[in-house]
C-alpha positions in Angstrom: 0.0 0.0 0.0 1.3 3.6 -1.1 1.9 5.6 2.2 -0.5 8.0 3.3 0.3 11.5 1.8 1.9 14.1 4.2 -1.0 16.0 6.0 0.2 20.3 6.7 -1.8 19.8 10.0 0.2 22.6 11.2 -1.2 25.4 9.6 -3.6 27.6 11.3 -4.6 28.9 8.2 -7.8 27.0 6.9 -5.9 24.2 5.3 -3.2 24.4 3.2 -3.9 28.4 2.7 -1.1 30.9 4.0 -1.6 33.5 6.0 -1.6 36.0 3.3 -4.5 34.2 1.8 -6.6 34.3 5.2 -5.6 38.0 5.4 -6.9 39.7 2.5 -8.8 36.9 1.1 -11.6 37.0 4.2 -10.1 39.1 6.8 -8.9 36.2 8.7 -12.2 34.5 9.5 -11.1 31.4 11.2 -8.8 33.6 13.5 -12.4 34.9 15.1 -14.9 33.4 17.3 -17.3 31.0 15.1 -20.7 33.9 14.2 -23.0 30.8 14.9 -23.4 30.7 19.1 -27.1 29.3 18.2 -27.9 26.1 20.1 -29.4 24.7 16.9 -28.4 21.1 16.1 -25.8 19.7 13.9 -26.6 17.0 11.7 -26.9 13.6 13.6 -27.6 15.6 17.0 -31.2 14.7 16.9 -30.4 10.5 15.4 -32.3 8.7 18.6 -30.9 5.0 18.1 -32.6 3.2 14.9 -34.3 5.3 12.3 -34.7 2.9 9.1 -31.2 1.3 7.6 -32.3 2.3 4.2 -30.1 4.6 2.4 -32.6 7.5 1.0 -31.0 7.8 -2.1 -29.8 4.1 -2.5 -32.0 2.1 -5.5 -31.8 0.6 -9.0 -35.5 1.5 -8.5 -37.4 3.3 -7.4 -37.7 4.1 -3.0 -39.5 5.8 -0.8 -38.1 7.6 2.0 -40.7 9.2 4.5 -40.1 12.9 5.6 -40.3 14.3 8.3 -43.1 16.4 7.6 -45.5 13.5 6.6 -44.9 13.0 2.8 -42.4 10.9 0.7 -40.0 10.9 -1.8 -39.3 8.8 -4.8 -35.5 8.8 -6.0 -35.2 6.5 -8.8 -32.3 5.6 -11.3 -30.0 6.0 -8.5 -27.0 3.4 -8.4 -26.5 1.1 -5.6 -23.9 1.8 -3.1 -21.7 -1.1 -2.9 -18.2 -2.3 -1.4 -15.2 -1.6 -3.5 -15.0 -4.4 -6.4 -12.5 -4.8 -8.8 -13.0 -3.0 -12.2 -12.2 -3.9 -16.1 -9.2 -1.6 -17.1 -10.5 0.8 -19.1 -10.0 4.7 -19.8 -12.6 6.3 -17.9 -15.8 7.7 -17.6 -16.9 9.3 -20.8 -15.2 12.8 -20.4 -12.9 11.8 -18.1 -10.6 9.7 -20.3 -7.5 11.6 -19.8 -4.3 10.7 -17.8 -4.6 12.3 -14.7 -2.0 14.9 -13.6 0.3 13.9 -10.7 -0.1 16.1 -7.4 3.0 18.8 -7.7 4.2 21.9 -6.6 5.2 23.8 -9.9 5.0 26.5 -10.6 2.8 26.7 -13.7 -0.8 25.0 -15.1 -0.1 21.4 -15.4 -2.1 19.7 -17.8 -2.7 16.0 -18.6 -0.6 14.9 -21.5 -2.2 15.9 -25.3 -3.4 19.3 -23.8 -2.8 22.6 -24.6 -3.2 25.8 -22.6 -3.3 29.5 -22.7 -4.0 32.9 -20.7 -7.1 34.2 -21.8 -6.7 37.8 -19.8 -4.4 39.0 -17.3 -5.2 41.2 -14.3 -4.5 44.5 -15.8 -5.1 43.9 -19.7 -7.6 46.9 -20.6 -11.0 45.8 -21.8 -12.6 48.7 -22.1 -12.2 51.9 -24.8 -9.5 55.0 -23.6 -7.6 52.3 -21.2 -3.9 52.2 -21.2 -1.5 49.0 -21.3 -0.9 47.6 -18.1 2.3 49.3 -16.4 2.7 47.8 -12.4 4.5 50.5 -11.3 2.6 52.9 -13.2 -0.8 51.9 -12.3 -3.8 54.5 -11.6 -7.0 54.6 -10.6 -8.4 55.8 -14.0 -6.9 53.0 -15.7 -7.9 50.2 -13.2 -11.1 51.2 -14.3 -11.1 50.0 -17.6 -9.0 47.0 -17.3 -9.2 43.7 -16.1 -10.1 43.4 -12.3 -7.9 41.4 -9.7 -8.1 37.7 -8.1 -11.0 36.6 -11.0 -13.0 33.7 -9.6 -16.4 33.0 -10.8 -16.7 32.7 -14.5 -19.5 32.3 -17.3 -19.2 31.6 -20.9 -22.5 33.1 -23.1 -22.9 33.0 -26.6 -22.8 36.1 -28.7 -25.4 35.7 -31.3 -23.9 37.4 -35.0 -20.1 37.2 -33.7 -18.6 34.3 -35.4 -16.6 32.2 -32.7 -16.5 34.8 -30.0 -18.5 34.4 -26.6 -19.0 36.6 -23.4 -16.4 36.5 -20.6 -18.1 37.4 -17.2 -15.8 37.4 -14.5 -15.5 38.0 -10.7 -13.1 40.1 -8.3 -13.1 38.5 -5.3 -10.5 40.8 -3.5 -7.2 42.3 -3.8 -4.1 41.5 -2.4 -2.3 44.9 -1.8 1.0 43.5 -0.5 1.4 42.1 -4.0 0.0 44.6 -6.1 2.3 47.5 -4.9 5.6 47.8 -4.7 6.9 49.1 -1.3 3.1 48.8 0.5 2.7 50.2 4.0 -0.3 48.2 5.7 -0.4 50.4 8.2 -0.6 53.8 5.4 -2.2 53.1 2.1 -1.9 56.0 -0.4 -5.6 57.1 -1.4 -4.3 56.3 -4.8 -3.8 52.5 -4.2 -7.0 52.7 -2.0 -8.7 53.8 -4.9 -6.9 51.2 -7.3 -7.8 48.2 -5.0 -11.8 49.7 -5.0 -11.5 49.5 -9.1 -10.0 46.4 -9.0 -13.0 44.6 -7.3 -16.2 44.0 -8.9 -16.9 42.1 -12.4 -15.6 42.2 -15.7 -17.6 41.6 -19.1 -14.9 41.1 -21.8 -15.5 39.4 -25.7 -13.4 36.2 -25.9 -12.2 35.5 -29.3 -12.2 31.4 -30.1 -9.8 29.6 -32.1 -11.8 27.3 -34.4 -9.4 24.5 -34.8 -8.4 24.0 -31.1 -10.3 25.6 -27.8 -7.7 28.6 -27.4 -9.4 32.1 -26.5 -8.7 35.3 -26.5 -9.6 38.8 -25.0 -10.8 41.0 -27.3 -10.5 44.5 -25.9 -12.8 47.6 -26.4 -15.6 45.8 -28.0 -18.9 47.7 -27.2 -20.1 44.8 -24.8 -17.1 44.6 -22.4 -17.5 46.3 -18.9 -15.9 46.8 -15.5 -18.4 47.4 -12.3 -16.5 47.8 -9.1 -16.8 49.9 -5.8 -18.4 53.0 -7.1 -20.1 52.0 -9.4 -24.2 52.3 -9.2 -26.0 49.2 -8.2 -30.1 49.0 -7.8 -31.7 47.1 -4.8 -34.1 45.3 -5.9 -36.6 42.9 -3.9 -38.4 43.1 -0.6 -35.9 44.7 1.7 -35.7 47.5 -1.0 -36.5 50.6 0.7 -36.0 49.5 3.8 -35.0 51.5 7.0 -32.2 48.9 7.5 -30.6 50.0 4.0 -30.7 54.0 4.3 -27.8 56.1 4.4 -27.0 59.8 4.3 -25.6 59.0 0.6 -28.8 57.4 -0.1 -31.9 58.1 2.0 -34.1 56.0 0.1 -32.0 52.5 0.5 -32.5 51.6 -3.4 -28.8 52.6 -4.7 -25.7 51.1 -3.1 -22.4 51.6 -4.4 -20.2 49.1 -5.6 -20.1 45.1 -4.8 -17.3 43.5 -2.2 -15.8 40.2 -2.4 -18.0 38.6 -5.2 -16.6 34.6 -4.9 -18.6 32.1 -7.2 -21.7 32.7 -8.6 -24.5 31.0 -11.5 -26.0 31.6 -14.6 -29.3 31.7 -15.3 -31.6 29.9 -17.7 -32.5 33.8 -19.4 -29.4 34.8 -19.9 -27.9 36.8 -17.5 -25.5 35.8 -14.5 -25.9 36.1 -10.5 -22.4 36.9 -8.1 -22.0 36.2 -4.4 -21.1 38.6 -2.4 -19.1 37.1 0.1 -16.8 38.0 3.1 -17.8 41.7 3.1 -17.7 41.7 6.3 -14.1 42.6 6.2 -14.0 45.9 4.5 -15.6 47.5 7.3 -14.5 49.1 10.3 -15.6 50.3 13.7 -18.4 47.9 13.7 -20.7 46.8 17.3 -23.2 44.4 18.0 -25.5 46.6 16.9 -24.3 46.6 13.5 -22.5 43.2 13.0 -25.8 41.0 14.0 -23.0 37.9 13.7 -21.5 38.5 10.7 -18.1 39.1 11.8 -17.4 42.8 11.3 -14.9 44.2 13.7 -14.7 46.3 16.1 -11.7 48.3 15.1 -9.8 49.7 12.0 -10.2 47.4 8.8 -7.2 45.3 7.2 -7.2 47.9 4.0 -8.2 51.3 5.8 -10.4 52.1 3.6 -12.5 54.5 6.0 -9.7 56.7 6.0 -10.8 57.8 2.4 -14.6 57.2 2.4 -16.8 57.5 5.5 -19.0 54.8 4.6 -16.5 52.1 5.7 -16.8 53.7 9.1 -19.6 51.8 10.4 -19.5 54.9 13.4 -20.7 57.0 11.2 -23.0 55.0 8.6 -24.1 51.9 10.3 -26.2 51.1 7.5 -24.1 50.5 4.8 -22.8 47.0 5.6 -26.7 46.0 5.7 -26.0 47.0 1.7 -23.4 44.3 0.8 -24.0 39.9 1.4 -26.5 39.8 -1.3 -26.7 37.9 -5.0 -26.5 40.5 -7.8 -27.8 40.1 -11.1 -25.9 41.1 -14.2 -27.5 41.5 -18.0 -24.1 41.3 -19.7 -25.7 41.8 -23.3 -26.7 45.0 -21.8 -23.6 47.7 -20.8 -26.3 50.3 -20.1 -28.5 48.1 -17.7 -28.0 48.6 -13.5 -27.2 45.2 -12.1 -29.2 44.4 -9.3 -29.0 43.2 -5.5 -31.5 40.7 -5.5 -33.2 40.6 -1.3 -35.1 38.3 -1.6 -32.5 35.6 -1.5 -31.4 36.9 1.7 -28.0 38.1 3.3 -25.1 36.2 4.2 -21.7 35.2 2.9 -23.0 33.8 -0.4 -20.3 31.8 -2.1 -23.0 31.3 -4.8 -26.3 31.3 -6.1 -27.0 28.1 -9.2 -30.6 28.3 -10.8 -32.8 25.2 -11.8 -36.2 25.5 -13.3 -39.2 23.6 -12.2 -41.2 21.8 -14.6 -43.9 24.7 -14.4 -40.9 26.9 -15.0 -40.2 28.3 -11.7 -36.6 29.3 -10.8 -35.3 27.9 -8.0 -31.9 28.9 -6.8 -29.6 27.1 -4.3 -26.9 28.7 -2.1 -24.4 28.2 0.6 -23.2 30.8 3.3 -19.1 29.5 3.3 -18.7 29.9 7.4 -17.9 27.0 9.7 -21.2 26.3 11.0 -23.7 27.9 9.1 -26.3 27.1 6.8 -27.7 26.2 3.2 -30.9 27.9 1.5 -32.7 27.9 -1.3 -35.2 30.5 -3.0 -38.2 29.4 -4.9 -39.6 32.1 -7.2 -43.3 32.6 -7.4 -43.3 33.9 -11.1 -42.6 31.3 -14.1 -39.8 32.3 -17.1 -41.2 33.5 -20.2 -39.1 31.8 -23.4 -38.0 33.5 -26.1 -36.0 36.8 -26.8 -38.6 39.5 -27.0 -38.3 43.0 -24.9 -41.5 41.5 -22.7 -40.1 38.4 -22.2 -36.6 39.6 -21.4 -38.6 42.5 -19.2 -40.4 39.7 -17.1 -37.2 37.6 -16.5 -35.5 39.8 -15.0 -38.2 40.2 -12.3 -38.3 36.1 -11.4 -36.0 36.8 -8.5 -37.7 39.0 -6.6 -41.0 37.2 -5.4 -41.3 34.0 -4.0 -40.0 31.9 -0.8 -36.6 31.8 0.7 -35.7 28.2 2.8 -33.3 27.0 4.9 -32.4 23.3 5.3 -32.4 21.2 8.6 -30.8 17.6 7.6 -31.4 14.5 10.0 -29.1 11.1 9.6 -30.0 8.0 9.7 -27.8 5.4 11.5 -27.2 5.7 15.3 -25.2 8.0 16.4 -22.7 5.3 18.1 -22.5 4.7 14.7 -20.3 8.0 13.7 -17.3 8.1 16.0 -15.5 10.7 14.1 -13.3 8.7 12.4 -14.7 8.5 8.9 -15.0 4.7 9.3 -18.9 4.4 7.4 -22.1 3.3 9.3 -23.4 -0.6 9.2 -25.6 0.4 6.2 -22.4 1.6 3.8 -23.4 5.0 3.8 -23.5 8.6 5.3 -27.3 9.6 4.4 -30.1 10.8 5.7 -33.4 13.0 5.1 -34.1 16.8 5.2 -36.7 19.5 5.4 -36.6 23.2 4.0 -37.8 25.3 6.5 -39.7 28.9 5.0 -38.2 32.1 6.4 -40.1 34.7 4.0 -42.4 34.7 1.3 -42.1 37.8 -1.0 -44.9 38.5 -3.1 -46.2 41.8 -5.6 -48.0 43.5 -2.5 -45.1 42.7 0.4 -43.1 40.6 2.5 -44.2 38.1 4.7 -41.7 37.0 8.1 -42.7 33.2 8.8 -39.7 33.4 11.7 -41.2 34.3 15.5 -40.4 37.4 16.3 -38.5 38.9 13.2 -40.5 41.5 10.5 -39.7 40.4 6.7 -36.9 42.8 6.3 -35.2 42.0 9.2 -35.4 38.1 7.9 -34.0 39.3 4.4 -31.0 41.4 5.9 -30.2 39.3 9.0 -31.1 35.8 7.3 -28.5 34.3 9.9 -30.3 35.1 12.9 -33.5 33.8 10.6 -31.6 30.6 10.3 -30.7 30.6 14.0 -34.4 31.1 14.9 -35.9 28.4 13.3 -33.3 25.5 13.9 -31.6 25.2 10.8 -28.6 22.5 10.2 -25.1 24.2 11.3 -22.4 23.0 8.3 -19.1 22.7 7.5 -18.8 25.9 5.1 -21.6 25.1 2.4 -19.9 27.0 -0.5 -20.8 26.3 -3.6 -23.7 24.6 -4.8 -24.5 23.4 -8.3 -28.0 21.2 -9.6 -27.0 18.8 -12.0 -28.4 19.7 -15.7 -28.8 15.7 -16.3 -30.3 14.0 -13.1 -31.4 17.1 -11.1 -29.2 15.9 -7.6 -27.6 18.7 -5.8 -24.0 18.6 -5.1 -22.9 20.7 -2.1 -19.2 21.4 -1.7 -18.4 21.5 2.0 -14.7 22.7 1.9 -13.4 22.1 5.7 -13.8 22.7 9.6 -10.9 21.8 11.7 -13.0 23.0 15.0 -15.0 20.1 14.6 -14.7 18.0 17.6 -12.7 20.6 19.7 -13.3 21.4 23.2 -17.0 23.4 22.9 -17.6 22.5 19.9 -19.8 19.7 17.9 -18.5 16.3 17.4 -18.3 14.6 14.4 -22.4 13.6 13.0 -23.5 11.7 9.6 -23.0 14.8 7.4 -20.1 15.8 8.9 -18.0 12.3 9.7 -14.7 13.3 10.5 -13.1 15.3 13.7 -10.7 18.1 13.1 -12.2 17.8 9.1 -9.2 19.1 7.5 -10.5 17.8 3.8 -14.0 18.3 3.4 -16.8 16.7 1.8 -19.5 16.8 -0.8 -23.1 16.1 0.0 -25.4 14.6 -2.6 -29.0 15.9 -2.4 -32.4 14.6 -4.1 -35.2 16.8 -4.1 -38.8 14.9 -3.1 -40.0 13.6 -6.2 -37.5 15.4 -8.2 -39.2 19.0 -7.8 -36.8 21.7 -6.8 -39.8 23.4 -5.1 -40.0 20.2 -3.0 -39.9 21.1 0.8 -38.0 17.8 1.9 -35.2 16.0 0.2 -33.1 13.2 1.0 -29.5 13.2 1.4 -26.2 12.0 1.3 -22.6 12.1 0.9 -21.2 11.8 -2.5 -17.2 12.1 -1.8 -15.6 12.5 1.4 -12.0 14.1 0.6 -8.4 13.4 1.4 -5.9 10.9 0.6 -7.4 7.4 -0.7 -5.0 5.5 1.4 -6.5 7.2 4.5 -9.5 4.7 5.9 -11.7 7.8 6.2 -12.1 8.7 2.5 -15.0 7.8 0.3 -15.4 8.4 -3.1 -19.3 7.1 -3.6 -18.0 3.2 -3.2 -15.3 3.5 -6.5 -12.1 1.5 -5.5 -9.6 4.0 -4.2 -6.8 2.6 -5.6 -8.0 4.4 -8.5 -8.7 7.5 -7.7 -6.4 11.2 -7.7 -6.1 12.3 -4.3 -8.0 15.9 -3.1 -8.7 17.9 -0.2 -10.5 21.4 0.5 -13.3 20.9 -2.6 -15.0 24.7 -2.9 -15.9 25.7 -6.5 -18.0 23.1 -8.9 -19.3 22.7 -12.4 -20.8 20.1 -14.4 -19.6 19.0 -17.6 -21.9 17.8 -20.9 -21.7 14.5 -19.9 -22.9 15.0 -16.1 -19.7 14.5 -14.8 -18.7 17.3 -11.7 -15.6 18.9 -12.0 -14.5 20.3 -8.7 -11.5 23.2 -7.9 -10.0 22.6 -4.3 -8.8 26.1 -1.9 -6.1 25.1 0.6 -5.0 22.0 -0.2 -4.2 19.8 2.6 -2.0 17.2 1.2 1.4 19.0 0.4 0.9 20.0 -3.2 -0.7 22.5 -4.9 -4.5 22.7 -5.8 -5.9 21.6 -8.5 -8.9 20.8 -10.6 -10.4 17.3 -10.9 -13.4 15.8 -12.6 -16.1 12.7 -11.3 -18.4 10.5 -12.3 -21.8 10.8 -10.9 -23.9 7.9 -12.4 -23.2 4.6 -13.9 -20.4 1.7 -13.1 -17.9 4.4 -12.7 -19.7 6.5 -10.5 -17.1 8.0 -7.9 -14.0 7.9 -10.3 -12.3 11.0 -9.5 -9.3 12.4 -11.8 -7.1 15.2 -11.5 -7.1 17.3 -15.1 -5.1 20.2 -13.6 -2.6 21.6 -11.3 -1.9 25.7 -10.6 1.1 27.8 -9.4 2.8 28.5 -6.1 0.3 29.9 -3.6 -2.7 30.1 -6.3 -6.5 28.8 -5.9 -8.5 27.5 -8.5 -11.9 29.0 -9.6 -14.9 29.4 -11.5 -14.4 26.0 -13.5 -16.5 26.3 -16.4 -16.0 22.8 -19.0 -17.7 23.2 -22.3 -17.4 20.3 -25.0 -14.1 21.3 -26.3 -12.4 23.5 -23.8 -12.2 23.9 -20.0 -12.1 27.4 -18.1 -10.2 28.1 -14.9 -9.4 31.1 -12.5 -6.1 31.0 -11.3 -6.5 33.3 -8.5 -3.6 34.7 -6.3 -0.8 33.3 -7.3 2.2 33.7 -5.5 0.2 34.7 -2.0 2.7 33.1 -0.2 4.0 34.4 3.4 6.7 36.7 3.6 5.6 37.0 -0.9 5.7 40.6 -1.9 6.4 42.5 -5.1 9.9 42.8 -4.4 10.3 38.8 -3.1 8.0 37.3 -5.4 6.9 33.8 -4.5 5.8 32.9 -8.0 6.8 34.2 -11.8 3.8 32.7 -13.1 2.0 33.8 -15.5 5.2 35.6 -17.5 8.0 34.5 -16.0 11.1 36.4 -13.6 11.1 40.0 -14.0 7.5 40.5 -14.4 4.6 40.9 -11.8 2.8 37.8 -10.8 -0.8 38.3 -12.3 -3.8 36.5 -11.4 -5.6 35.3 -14.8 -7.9 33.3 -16.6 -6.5 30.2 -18.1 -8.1 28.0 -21.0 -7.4 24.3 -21.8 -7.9 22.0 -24.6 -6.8 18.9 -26.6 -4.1 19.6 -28.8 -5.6 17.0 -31.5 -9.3 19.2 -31.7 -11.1 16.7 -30.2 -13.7 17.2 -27.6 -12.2 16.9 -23.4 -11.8 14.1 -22.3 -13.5 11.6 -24.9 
């Protein structure tokens, strides 16, 4: 047997992330107290002794499971979870037949052999008309502005009807990382000028993507009328029930409808009508002189922020505009065929750290969207939209879309197990019935409809249930997780894969123990959950449940890859962002990985014989993250996001040369891949 891979269990820094990352990337959230002080239960905390065996979504036919609020559910088609048996050699899953990379720490995009790569667009490149070449230790504020935005992560690929081979690039911003942007940076004394580049270096990019026909290359192409930058002062409509609302006023904006800018926009979804939605994430950190009476356990501090930015506008200063961090946590929506249009913060999906917000349509169709809140112990929603998409391209139609996300239900879930609790000792080892699984309910906080809100939480009005969704969650007993980040509905069977990245307070002293949906103590690795909507309707207010891949090295007795021998699978740890191929398989990018090498991108079957077979397809530089994996039939998308954020990394001791070698400024970017022969990936 291969020895078990070296585990970095030293780091205090959320797996294998440095401290740089933890820093700037969410203002060092796992260095504060844990928001969630509720005494609502974990998963497992309410198993008494001997629910049913069965596994809920366990069948070659079709079960029933019953919920727990009196009905059933039929999951069908769903393959049988069985001891590892020995498998016919053969190249893979369809999509995955590639050889997979090893796990390394170059520095550079390793691809599996027969594939080629390139940089789409460089932090810096201008997009827009007037903007200048990218110059490091020239850069402005002005020209920011119009050029490519820093540490992309989400990404969406639309078609762009009448352009031969091009598509539109939207992009996210997460953050900056100032200590690497600027040569010489004083923490302690930003320059208004690089306080100003950082705020245009957030936000989202629209860019034009030119595509090679004969392999899956793209290219920027910059200045065409469509391409865009939003950042931190640019306009952005509230839009939903808490619109309007008391909580949202300022002295800037005394009617609460027009909030400047978007903060830390992670991963994000794109919609059936054509436009795209983008988390806003750990805003939290932007913010200073915060208080109970502003934070409402969200984690804003007490004192100066990391990036000073109160210094330069007054509505970081939570002292003197309490308000305006009620403005940021919320799912914007973005026409990008429009460069005119006002994106728009849509309430009535709530407000929390949204990693990111994945649309599915009912059969009626209803659009129901699915999100996480990435903290160590929070919770996992949905929103159900009361209004139905109207097809086709006309004004009206396009009109009434872009209304579906403001009326309807928003849910939280509450998960229950199904084996003993004896049964999960928080070792990984699985329960006598081969499975962690279990059964769930969705839980209504607030129904939004043409004339008003309704609160269905004790004791909280509507708005305060869309702007404080936590305490919502807290209220009505919702299911404390190990950061849900991002969530993605499979186009094929309609399951729900939840990427749970990691939560090494897990078993501590004062905190929970290991339970079914959360197996392992001190869970350095993380795990994805495997959800099945009551009779396959998204609108369904139970599903059942279980985990799909629990993470870390094979050799180690407490992974799981959904039964697939392990001998045969590419180790991984920390998943966070996910996609689905055309073939249904999910491709998942890791943050922090655990296991001594660098993270990576790696692809799984979710149905049929080979169900669980998980690859690796990439590998990205020293200190860099990958996001926003997007895998069309011919080439696959990545973020490589800060690069080089190493400790003790600066501009002046760079950690990293990628993505133009010694001399030059390491530059986050977005990367493309394809087979080199013009075939479709992996086939």
């Amino acid at each position: 047997m291969r020895k078990l891979l070296p585990l970095l269990s030293t780091n205090p820094h959320g797996g294998g992330r440095s401290a740089l990352t933890c820093r700037f990337r969410c203002g060092d959230a796992c260095f504060h107290e844990v928001p969630n002080t509720s005494d609502n239960e974990y998963v497992g905390d309410v198993i008494a002794g001997a629910l049913s065996r069965r596994s809920a979504l366990r069948a070659a036919a079709v079960v029933t499971v019953a919920s727990a609020v009196g009905g059933a559910v039929a999951v069908g088609n769903a393959p049988e979870a069985v001891a590892a048996q020995p498998r016919k050699p053969a190249d893979g899953a369809r999509g995955l037949r590639f050889a997979p990379v090893a796990p390394n720490n170059d520095d550079r995009v390793t691809v599996p052999s027969g594939y080629g790569q390139n940089v789409v667009i460089r932090w810096g490149e201008p997009i827009l008309r007037g903007a200048p070449a990218f110059d490091s230790e020239n850069q402005t504020a002005k020209a920011q502005a119009g050029q490519f935005g820093y540490n992309n992560d989400f990404l969406s690929l639309l078609p762009l009807r009448g352009e031969h081979h091009r598509q539109v690039l939207v992009a996210n911003h997460e953050y900056t990382d100032e200590v690497l942007m600027f040569r010489g940076y004083d923490a302690a004394n930003p320059t208004r000028e690089q306080v100003e580049i950082a705020w245009a270096a957030h936000g989202l990019s629209v860019v034009v993507v030119q595509e090679e026909h004969r392999t899956g290359k793209l290219t920027a192409v910059s200045r065409h009328h469509l391409n865009r930058r939003l950042h931190t002062t640019s306009e952005f409509e509230v839009a939903g029930p808490a619109a309007g609302s008391d909580l949202l006023k300022t002295s800037a904006d005394p009617a609460g409808r027009t909030v400047l800018g978007t903060l830390n926009n992670c991963a994000g979804g794109t919609t059936p009508w054509g436009t795209t939605l983008h988390g806003e994430e750990n805003f939290n950190q932007y913010f200073a002189n915060g208080s109970s009476a502003t934070d409402k356990r969200y984690g804003v501090g007490t004192g100066a922020s990391e990036r000073k930015w109160e210094r330069f506008d007054k509505r970081f200063d939570l002292a003197q505009e309490p308000n305006e961090v009620h403005r940021f946590g919320w799912v914007v929506e973005l026409d990008p065929y429009d460069p005119e249009s006002t994106p728009r913060k849509r309430t009535a999906l709530g407000r929390f750290k949204h990693e990111a917000a994945q649309p599915r349509l009912t059969e009626d169709g209803r659009p129901v969207v699915y999100m996480g809140d990435d903290e160590r112990f929070d919770y996992f929603y949905k929103f159900v939209s009361s209004k139905r998409m109207k097809k086709g391209s006309s004004r009206a139609a396009h009109a009434h879309n872009l209304t579906l996300l403001d009326e309807g239900t928003l849910y939280v879930a509450k998960l229950t197990g199904d084996s003993p609790a004896a049964e999960v000792d928080g070792s990984g080892k699985l329960p006598s019935d081969g499975e962690f699984d279990g059964s769930g309910v969705w839980i209504p906080l607030a129904t939004a409809g043409p004339d008003g809100a309704v609160s269905h939480v004790p004791d909280m009005t509507a708005e305060e249930v869309y702007v404080f969704t936590r305490l919502a969650g807290d209220k009505v007993g919702a299911t404390k997780m190990d950061r849900p980040e991002d969530v993605e509905p499979s186009p094929r069977s309609g399951r729900v894969y939840v990427a749970l990245t990691n939560n090494s307070n897990r078993g501590k002293a004062g905190y929970a123990p290991a339970d079914e949906a959360n197996p392992r103590n001190l869970n350095k690795h993380g795990q994805i959950l495997e959800l099945a909507e009551h009779w396959d309707d998204p609108a369904s207010d139970g599903f059942a449940w279980r985990l799909f891949l629990v993470a870390g090295d094979p050799n180690d007795p407490a992974t799981y890859f959904a039964g697939f021998p392990k001998e045969q699978v590419s180790p991984i740890s920390c998943p966070d962002n996910v996609a689905f191929d055309p073939h249904g398989n999910l491709w998942i990018a890791t943050d922090g990985n655990q296991l001594g090498s660098h993270d990576g991108l790696f692809g799984v079957a979710t149905r049929g014989e080979r169900r669980g077979e998980l690859k690796q397809f990439l590998t990205v530089p020293t200190g860099a993250e990958t996001c926003g994996p997007l895998v069309q039939d011919r080439r696959v998308l990545v973020s490589v996001q800060h690069p080089g954020e190493v400790d003790g990394a600066s501009v002046e001791k760079p950690a990293s040369v990628w993505p133009d070698g010694p001399g030059k400024i390491v530059r986050p970017s977005v990367v493309a891949v394809w087979r080199t022969d013009g075939r479709d990936i992996g086939v």
